[in-house]
C-alpha positions in Angstrom: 7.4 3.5 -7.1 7.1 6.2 -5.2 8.8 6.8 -1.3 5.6 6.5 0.2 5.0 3.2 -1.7 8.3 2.0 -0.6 7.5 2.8 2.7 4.1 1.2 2.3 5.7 -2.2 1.2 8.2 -2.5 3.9 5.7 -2.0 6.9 4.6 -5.1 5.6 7.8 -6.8 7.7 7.2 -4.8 10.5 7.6 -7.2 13.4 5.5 -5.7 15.9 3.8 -8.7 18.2 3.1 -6.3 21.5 1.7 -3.2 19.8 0.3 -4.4 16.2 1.6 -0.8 15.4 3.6 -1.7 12.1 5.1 1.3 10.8 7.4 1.6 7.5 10.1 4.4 6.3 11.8 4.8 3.3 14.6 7.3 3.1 16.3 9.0 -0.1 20.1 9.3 -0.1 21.5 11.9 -2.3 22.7 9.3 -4.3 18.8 8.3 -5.5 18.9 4.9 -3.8 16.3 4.5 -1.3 16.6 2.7 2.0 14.0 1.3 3.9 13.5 0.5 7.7 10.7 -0.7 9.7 9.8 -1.0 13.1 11.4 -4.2 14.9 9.6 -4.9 18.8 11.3 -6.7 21.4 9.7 -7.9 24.5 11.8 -5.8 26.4 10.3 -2.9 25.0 12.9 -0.2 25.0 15.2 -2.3 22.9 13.1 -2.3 19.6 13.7 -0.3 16.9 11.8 2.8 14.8 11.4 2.0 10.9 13.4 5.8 10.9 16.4 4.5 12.1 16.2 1.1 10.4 16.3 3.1 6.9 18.7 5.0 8.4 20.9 2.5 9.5 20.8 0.9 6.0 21.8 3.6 4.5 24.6 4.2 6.5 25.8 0.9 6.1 25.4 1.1 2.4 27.9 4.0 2.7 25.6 7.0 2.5 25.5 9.8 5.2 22.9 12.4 3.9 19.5 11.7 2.9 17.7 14.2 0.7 13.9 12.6 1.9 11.4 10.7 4.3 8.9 8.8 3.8 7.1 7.3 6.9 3.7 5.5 6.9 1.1 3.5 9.5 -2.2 2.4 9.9 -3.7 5.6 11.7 -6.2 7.6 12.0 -3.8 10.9 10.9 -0.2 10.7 9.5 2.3 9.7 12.4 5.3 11.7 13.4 8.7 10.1 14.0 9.1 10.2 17.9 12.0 12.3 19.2 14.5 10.5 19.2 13.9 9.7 15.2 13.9 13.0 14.7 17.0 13.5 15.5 18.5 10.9 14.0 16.5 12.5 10.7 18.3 16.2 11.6 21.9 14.2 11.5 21.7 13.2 8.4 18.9 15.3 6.8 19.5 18.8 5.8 17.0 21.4 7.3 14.7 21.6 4.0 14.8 17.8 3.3 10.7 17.1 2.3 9.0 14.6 4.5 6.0 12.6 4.0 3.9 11.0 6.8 1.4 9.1 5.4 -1.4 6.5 6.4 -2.1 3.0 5.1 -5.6 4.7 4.1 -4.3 7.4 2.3 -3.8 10.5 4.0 -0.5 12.6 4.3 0.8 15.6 5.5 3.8 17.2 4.6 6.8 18.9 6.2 10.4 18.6 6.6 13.1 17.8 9.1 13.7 20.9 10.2 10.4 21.5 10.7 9.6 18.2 13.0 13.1 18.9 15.0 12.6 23.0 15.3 16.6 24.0 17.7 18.1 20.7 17.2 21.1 19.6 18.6 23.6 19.9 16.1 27.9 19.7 16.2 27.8 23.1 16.7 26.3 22.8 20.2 29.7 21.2 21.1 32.2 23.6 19.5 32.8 21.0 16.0 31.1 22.5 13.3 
């Protein structure tokens, strides 16, 4: 199956009652396992979560701290970006050239990578670590 696919199953447990926006994500490690997220609303609407850093968050806690691709997919008319804060949560732990897909439930995708969606991150070297 491929990421996008994996992405496209997992928007299917999006839980998204105030916008209907369901959105799914699927992440590479550099192990080969995939992770996937989706988006999780909450009333109190700042306190939901992005299907980036759900996948994120389950690779992390599968013990995994670099991701080598992205998958993320909607129901759009044109392939949705992560918003910012997603991307950089994607620059942590995604190397410059990592590929990413944005894709729509009807087909449609367009290609980049993180470094390209998060162009002067913020990085550890910004405070003196790297």
């Amino acid at each position: 199956m491929s990421l996008v696919d994996e992405a496209r199953a997992v928007r299917e447990n999006a839980y998204a009652p105030y916008s209907h926006f369901k959105v799914g994500a699927a992440v590479r490690g550099r192990s080969g396992r995939v992770y996937l997220g989706c988006n999780v609303e909450n009333v109190a609407y700042p306190e939901g979560t992005c299907a980036e850093a759900g996948a994120i968050a389950a690779m992390v806690a599968a013990g995994e701290t670099e991701l080598s691709e992205v998958a993320v997919i909607a129901d759009s008319p044109a392939p949705v970006p992560p918003c910012g804060g997603c991307r950089q949560k994607l620059a942590e732990f995604g190397r410059h050239d990592a590929p990413v897909t944005l894709a729509t439930t009807d087909g449609k995708t367009l290609e980049t990578t993180v470094g390209d969606l998060l162009p002067g991150r913020f990085d550890a070297g910004h405070m003196g670590l790297a």
